[in-house]
Every structure is written in C-alpha cells, then in structure tokens.
Backbone as JSON Lines, residues from 0, in Angstrom:
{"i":0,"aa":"X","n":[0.83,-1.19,0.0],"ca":[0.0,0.0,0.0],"c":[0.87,1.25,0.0]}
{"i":1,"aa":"X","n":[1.95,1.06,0.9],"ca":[2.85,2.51,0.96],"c":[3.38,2.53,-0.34]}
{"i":2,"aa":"X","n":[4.04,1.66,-0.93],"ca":[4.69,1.98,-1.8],"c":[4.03,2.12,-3.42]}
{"i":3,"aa":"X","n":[2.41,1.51,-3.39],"ca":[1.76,2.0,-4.54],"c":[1.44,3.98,-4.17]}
{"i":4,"aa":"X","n":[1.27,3.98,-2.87],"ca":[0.88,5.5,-2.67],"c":[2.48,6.18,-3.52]}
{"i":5,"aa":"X","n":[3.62,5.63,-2.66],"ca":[4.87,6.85,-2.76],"c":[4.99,6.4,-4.6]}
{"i":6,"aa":"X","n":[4.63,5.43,-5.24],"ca":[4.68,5.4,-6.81],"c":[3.86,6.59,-7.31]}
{"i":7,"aa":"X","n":[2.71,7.06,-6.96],"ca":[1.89,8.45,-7.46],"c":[2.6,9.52,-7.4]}
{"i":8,"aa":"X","n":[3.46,9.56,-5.92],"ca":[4.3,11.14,-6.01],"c":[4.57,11.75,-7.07]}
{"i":9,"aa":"X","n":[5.23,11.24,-7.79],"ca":[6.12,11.99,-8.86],"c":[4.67,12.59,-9.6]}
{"i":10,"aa":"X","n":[3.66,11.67,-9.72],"ca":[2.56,12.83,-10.51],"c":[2.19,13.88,-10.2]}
{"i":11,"aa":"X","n":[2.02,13.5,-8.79],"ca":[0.87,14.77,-7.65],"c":[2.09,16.25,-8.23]}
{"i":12,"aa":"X","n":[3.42,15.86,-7.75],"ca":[4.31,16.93,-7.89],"c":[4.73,17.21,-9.42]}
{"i":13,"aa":"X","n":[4.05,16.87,-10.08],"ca":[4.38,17.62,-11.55],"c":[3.53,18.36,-11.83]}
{"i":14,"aa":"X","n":[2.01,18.28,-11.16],"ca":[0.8,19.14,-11.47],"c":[1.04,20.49,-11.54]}
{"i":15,"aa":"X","n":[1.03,21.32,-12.57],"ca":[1.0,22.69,-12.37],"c":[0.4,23.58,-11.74]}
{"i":16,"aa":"X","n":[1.09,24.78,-10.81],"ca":[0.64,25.05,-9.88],"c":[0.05,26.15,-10.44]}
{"i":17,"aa":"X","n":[-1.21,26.38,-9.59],"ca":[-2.54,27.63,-10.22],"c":[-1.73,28.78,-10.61]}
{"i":18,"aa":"X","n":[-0.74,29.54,-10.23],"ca":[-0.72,30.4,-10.36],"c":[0.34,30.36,-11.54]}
{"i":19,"aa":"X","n":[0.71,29.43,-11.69],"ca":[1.45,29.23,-13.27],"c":[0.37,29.66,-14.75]}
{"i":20,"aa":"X","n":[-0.71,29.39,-14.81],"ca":[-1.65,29.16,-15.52],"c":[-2.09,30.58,-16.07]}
{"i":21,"aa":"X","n":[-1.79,30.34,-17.47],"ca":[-1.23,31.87,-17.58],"c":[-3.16,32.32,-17.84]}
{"i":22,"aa":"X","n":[-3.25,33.7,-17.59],"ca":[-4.37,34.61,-17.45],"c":[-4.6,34.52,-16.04]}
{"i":23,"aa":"X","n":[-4.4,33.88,-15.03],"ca":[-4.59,33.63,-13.72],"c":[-3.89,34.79,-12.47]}
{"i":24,"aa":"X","n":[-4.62,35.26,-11.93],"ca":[-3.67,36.66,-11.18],"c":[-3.7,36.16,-9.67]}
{"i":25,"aa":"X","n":[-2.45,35.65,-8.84],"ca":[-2.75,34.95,-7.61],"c":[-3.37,36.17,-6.59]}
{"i":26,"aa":"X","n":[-4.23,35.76,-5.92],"ca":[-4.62,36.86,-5.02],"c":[-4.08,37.16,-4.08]}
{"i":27,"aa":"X","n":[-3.68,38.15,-3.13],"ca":[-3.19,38.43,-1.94],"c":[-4.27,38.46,-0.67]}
{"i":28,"aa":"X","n":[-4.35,37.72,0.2],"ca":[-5.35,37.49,1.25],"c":[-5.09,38.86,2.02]}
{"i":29,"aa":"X","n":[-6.18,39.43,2.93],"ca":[-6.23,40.68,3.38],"c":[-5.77,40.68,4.84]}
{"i":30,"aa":"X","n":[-5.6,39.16,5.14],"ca":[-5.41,39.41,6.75],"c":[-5.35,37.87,7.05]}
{"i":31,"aa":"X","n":[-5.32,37.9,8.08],"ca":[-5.19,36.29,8.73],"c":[-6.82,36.04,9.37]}
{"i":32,"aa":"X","n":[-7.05,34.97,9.42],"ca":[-7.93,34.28,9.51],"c":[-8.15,33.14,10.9]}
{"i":33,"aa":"X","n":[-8.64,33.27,12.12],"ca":[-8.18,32.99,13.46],"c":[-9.89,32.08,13.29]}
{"i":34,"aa":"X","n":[-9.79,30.73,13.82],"ca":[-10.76,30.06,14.4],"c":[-10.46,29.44,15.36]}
{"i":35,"aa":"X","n":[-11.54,30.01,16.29],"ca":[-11.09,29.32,17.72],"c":[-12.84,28.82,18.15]}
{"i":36,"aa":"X","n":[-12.21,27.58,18.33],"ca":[-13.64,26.67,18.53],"c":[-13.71,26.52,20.19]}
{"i":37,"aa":"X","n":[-13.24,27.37,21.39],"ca":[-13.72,27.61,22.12],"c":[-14.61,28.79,22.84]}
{"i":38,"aa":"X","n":[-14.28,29.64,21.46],"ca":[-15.06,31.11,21.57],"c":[-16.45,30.95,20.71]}
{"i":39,"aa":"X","n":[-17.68,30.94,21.63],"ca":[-18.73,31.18,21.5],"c":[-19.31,32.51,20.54]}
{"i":40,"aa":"X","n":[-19.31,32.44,18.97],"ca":[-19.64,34.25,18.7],"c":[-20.28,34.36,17.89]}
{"i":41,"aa":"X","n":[-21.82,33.2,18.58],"ca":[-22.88,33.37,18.12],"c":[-23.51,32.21,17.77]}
{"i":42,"aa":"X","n":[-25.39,32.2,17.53],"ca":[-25.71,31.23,17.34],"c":[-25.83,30.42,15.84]}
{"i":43,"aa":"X","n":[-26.33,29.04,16.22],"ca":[-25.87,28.05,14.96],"c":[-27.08,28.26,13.95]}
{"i":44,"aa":"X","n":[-26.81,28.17,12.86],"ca":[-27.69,28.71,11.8],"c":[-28.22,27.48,10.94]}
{"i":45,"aa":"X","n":[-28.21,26.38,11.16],"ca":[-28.18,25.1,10.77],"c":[-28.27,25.26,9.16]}
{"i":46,"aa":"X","n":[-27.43,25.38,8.52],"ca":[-27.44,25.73,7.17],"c":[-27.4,24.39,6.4]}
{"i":47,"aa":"X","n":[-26.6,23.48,7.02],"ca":[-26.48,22.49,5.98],"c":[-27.47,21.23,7.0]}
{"i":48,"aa":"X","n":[-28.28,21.17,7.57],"ca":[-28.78,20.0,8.54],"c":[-30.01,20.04,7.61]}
{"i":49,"aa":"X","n":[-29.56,18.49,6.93],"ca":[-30.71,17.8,6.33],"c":[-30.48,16.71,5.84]}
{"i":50,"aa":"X","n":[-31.51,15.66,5.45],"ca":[-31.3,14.37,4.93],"c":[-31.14,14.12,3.59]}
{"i":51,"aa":"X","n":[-30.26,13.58,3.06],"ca":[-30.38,13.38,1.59],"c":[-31.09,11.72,1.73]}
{"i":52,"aa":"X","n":[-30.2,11.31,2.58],"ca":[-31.17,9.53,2.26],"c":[-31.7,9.29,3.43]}
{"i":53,"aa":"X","n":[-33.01,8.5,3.12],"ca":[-33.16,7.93,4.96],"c":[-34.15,8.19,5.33]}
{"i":54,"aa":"X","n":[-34.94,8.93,5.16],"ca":[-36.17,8.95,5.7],"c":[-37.38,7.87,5.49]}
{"i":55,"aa":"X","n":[-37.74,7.25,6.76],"ca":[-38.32,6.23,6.25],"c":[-39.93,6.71,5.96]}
{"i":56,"aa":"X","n":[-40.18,5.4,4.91],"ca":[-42.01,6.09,4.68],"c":[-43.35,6.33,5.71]}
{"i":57,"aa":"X","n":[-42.5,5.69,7.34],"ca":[-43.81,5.25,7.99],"c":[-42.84,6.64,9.07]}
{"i":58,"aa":"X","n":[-43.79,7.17,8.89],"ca":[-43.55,8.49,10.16],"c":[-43.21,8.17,11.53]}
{"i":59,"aa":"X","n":[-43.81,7.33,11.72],"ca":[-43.73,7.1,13.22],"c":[-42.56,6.01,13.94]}
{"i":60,"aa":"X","n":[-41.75,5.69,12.58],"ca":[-40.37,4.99,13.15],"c":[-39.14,6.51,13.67]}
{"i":61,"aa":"X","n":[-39.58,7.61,13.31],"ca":[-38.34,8.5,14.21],"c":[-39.22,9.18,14.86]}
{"i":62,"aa":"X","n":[-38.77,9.08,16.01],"ca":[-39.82,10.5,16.75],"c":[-39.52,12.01,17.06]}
{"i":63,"aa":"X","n":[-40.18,12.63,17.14],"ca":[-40.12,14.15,16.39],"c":[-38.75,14.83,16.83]}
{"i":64,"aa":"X","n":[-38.3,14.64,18.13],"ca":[-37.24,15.46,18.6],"c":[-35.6,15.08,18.08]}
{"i":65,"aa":"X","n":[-36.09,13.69,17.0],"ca":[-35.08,13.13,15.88],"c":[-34.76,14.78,15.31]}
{"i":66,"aa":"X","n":[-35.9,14.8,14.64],"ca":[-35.84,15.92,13.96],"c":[-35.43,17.56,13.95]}
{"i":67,"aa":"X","n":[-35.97,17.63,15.14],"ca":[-36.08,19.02,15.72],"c":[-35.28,19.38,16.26]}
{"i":68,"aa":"X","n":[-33.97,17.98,16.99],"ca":[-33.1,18.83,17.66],"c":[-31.71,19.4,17.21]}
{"i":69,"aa":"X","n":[-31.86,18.72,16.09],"ca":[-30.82,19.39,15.38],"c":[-30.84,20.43,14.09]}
{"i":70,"aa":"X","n":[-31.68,21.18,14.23],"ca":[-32.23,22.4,13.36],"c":[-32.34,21.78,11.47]}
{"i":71,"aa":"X","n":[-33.17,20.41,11.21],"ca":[-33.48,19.78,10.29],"c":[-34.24,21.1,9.25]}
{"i":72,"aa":"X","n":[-33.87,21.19,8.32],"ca":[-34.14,21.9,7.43],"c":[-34.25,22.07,6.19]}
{"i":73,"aa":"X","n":[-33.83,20.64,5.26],"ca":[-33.92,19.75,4.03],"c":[-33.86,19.16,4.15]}
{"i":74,"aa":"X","n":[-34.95,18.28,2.96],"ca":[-34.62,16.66,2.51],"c":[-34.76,16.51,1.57]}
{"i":75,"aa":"X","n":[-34.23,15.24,1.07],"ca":[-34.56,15.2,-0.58],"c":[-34.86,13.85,-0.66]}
{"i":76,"aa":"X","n":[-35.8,13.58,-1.51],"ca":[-36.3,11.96,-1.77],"c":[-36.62,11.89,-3.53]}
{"i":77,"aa":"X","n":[-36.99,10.31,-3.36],"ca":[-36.65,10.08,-4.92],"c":[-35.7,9.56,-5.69]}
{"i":78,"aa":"X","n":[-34.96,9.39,-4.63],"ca":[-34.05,8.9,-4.52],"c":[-33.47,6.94,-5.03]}
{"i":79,"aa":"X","n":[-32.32,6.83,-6.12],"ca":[-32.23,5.42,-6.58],"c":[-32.1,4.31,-5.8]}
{"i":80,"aa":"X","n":[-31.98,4.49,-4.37],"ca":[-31.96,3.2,-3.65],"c":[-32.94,3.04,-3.33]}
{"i":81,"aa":"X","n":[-33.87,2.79,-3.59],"ca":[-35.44,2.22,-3.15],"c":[-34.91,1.11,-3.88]}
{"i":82,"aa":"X","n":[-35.49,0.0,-3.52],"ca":[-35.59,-1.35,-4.15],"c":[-36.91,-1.16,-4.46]}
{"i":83,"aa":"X","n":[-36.87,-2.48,-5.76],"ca":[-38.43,-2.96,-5.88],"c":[-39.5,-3.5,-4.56]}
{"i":84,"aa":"X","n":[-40.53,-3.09,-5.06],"ca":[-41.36,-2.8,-5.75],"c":[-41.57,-1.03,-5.74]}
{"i":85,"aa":"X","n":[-40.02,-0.35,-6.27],"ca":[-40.28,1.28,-6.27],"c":[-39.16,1.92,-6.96]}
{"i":86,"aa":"X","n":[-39.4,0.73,-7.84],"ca":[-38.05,1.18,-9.37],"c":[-37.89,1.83,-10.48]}
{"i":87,"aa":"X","n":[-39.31,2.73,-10.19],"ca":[-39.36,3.89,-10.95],"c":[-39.8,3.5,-12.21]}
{"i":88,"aa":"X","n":[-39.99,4.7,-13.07],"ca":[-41.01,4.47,-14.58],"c":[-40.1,3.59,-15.29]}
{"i":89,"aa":"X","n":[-39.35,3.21,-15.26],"ca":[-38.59,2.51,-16.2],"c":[-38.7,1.16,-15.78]}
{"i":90,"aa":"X","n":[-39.07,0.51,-14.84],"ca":[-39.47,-0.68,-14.52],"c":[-41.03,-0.81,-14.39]}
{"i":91,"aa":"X","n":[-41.76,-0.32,-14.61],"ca":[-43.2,-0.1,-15.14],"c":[-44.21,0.77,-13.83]}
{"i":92,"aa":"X","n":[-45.4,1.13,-14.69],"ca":[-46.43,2.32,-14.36],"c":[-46.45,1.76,-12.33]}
{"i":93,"aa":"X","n":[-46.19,0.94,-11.86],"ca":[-46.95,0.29,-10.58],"c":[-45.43,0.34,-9.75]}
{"i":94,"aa":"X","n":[-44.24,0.34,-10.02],"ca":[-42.85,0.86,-9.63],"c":[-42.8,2.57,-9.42]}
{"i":95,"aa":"X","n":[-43.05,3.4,-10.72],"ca":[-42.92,4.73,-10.14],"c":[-44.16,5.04,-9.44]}
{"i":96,"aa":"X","n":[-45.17,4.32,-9.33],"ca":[-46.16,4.87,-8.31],"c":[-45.74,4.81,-6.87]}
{"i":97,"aa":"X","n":[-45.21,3.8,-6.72],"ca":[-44.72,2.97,-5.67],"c":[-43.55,4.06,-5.07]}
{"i":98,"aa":"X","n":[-42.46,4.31,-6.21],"ca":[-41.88,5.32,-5.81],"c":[-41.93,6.61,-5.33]}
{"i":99,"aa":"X","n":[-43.49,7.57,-6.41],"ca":[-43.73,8.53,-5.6],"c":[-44.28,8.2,-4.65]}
{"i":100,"aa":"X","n":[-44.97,7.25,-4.17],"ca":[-45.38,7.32,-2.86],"c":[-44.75,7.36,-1.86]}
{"i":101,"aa":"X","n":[-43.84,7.18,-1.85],"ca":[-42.3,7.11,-1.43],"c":[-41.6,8.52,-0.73]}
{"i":102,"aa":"X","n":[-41.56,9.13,-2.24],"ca":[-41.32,10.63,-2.45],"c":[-42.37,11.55,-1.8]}
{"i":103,"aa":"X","n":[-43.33,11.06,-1.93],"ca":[-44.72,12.19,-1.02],"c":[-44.72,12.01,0.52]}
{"i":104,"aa":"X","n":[-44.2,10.32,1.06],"ca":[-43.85,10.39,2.33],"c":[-42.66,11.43,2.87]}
{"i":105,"aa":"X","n":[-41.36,11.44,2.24],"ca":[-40.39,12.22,2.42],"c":[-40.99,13.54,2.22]}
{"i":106,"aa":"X","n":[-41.62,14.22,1.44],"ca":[-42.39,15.22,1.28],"c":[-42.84,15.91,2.29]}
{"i":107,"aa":"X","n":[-43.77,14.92,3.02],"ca":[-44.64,15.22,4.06],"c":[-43.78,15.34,5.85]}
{"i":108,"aa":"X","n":[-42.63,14.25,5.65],"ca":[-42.51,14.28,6.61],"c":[-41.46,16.2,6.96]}
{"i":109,"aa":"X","n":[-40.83,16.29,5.52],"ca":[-40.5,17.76,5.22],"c":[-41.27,18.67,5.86]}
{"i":110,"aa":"X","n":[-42.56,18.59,4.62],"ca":[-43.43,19.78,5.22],"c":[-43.91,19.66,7.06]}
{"i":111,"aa":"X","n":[-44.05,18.6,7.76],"ca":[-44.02,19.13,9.12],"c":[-43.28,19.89,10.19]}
{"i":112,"aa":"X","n":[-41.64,19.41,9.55],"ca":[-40.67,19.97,10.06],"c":[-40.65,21.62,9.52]}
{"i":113,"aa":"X","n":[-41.34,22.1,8.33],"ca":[-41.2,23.35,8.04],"c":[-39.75,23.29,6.99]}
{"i":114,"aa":"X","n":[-39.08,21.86,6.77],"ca":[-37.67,22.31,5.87],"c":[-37.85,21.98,4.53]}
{"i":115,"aa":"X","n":[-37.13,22.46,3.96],"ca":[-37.48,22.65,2.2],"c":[-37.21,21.16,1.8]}
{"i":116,"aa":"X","n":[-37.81,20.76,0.98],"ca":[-37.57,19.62,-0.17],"c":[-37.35,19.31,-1.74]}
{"i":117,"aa":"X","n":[-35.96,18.7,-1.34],"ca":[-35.37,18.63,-3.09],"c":[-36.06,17.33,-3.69]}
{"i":118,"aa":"X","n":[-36.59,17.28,-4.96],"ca":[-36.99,15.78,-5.52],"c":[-36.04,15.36,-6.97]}
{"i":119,"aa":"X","n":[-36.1,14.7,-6.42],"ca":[-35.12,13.98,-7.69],"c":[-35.76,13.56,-8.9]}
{"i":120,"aa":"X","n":[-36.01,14.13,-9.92],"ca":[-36.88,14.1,-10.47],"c":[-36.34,12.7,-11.69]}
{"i":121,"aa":"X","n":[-35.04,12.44,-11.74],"ca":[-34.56,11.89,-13.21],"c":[-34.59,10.45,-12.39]}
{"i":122,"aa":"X","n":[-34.23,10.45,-10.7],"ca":[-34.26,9.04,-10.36],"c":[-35.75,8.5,-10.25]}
{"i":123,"aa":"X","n":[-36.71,9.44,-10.42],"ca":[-38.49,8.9,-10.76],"c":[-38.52,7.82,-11.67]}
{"i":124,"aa":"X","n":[-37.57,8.14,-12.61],"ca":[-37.85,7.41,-14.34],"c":[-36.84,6.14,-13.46]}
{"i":125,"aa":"X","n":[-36.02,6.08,-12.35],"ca":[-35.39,4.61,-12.63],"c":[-33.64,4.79,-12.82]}
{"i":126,"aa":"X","n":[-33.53,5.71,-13.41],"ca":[-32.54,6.47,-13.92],"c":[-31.05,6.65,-12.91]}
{"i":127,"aa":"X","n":[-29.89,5.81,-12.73],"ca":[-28.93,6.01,-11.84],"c":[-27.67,5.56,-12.43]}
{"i":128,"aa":"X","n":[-27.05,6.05,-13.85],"ca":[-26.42,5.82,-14.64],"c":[-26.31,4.31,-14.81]}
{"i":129,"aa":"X","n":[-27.36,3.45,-14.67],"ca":[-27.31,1.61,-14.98],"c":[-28.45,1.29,-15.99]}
{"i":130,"aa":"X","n":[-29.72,1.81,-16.1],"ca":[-30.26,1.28,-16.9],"c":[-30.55,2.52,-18.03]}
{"i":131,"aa":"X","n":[-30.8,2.04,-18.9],"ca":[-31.34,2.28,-19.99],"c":[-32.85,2.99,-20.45]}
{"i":132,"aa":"X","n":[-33.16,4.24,-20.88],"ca":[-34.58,4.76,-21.15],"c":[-35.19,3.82,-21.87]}
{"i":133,"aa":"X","n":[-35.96,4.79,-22.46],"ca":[-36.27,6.42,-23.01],"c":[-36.72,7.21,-20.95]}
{"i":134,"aa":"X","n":[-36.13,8.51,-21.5],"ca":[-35.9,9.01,-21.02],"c":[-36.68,10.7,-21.51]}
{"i":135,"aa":"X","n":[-37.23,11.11,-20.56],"ca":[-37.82,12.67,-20.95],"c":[-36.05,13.68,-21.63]}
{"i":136,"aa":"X","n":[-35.94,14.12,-22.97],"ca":[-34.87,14.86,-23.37],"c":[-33.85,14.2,-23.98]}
{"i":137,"aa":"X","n":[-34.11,12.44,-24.11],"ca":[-32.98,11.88,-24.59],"c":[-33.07,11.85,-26.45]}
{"i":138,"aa":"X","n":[-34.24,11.88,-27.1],"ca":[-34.57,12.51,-28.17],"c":[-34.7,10.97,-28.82]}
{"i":139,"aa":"X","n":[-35.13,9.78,-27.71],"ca":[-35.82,8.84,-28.15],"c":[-35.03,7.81,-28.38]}
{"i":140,"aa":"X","n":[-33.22,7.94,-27.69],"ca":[-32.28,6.95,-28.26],"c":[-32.77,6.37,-26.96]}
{"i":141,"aa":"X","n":[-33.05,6.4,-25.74],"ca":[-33.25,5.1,-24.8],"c":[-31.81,5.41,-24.27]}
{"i":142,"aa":"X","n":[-30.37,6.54,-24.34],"ca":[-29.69,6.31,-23.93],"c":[-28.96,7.11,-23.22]}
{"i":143,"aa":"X","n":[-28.15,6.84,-21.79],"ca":[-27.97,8.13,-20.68],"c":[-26.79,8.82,-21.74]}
{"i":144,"aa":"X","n":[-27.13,9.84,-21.71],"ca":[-25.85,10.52,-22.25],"c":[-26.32,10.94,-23.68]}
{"i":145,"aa":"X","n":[-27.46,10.65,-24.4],"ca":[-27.65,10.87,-25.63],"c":[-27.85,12.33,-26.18]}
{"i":146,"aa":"X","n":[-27.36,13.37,-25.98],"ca":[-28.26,14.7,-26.35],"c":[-29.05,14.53,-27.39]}
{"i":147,"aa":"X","n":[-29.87,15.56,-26.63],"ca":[-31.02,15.8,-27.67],"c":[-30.92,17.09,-28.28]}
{"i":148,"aa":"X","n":[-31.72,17.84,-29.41],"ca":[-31.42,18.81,-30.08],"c":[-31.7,20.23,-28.82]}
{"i":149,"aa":"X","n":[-33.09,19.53,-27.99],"ca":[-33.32,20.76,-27.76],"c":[-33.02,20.64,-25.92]}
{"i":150,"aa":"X","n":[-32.69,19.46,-25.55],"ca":[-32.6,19.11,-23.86],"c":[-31.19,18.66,-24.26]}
{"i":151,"aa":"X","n":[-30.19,19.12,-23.28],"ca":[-28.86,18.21,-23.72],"c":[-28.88,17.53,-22.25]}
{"i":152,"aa":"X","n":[-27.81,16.56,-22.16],"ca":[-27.8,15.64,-21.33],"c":[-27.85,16.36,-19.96]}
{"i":153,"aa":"X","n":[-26.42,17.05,-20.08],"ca":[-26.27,16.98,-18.09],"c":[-27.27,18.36,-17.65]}
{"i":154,"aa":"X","n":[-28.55,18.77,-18.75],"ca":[-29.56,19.68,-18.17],"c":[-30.72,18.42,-17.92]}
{"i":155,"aa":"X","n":[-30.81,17.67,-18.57],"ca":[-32.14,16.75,-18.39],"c":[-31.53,15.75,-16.96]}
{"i":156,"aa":"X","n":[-30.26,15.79,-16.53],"ca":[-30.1,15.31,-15.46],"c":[-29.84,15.9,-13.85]}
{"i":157,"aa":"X","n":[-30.02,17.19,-14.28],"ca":[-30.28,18.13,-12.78],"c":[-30.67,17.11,-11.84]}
{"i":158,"aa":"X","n":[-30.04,17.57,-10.94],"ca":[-30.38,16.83,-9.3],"c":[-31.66,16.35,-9.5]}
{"i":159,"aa":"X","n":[-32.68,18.21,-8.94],"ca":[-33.66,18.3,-8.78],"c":[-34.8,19.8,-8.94]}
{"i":160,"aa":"X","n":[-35.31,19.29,-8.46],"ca":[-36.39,20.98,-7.97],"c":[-36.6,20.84,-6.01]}
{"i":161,"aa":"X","n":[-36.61,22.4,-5.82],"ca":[-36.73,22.33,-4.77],"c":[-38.4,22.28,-4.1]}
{"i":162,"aa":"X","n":[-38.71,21.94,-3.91],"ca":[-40.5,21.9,-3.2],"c":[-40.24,22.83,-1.85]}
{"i":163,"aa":"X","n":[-41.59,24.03,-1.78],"ca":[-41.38,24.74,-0.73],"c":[-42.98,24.0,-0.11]}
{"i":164,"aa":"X","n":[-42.57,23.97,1.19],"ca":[-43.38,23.25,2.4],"c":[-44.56,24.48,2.75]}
C-alpha cells in the first residue's frame, strides 16, 4: 500500500501550480484568519442540517425530537436506492407509483418539520447511470448521455427541484 501510494508522487508533484496558468492573477489574502472553537460568537444557523437519504415512509419509526433537535431543514427523496417494488417508470407504471409514494412520504414528513424539499426528479424514471430509457430529453435513443437537439444531457439530469413546504 505505501509503496503503490509513494509510486503516485512523482505525478501529484508535476501538477501545475494555479498560479502558473497563464491569465490567472494569484490573489493576496487581506489578513489572517483565526478560528477558535472555544469562543462562543454566536448562534448556529443550521445551514447544511438535512437528509439526503433515509427517511423512512412510515412516520412514526423516528420520533419528532429526531428531527427538531438538530435544526433539520432539508430533505430530498426520490431517490435510486429504493428497491423494488419502487423502481421507478422505467421498470413499469406500478414501480414509479410505488416510488412517488415514497417521495410524497419524504415530502410530508419535510413539510411538518417546516424544511425545504429537493426531488429527484430523473431518479423517478429509474434512472442512476445503470439502466437504460427512453428518457424525458434523450430525443428517443433510450440512452444516458444521448443529447437531444433541444434538452442536452447533463440539463435533463439536474439533481432536482426544490418543493417549498
């Protein structure tokens, strides 16, 4: 293991350094920058506290102060690890139902907490770079990556949309 790592060196250290790169102007920082994680200077803004996976469909397996005590404030569902029977439109009409139902639980359990919700809209169709369309924007080839004239690929594969609660 050490010695496949110390075999990479010589690459890491040939990489050209940013400020080589010509049009590039290195910046000069204005001051120093002090964090001290025993000074209290101010309260927590929970900016990033939310679930991307995990929420289960039956509400009543976490109980509320799961939620609440750590300033929960997104989730996102729709997500490609659902197993069957919730494999999305691409494994047929009774899979993506299965799935939004899925997605409307995560939804809901959102809207009680008051935190915003992202949906995944491309993992609805099934879609987790393994199988195969048609696909909304693929222009009918059935294939990830296919642009289309008027949807090109990595726009028809956005995360999501955000749902306000």
């Amino acid at each position: 293991m050490k010695s496949s790592l110390l075999s990479l060196l010589p690459a890491f250290l040939s990489v050209t350094p940013v400020a080589a790169i010509p049009g590039l102007v290195p910046r000069q920082s204005s001051g120093t920058a002090v964090v001290s994680l025993s000074n209290n200077t101010g309260s927590t803004n929970y900016l990033a506290s939310g679930i991307i996976f995990g929420i289960p469909d039956n509400a009543s397996k976490i109980p509320d102060h799961m939620y609440t005590d750590w300033g929960f404030n997104f989730a996102r569902g729709g997500g490609p690890s659902l197993p069957s029977p919730a494999g999305g439109r691409l494994a047929g009409r009774t899979q993506y139902e299965n799935r939004m139902k899925e997605v409307m639980s995560n939804y809901q359990a959102a809207k009680k907490y008051g935190a915003k919700f992202i949906c995944l809209y491309e993992t609805l169709y099934g879609e987790w770079d393994s199988n195969n369309g048609p696909y909304p924007g693929d222009n009918g080839t059935g294939q990830i990556g296919t642009p289309s004239p008027k949807l090109s690929s990595p726009t028809r594969r956005a995360t999501g949309s955000v749902w306000t609660t």
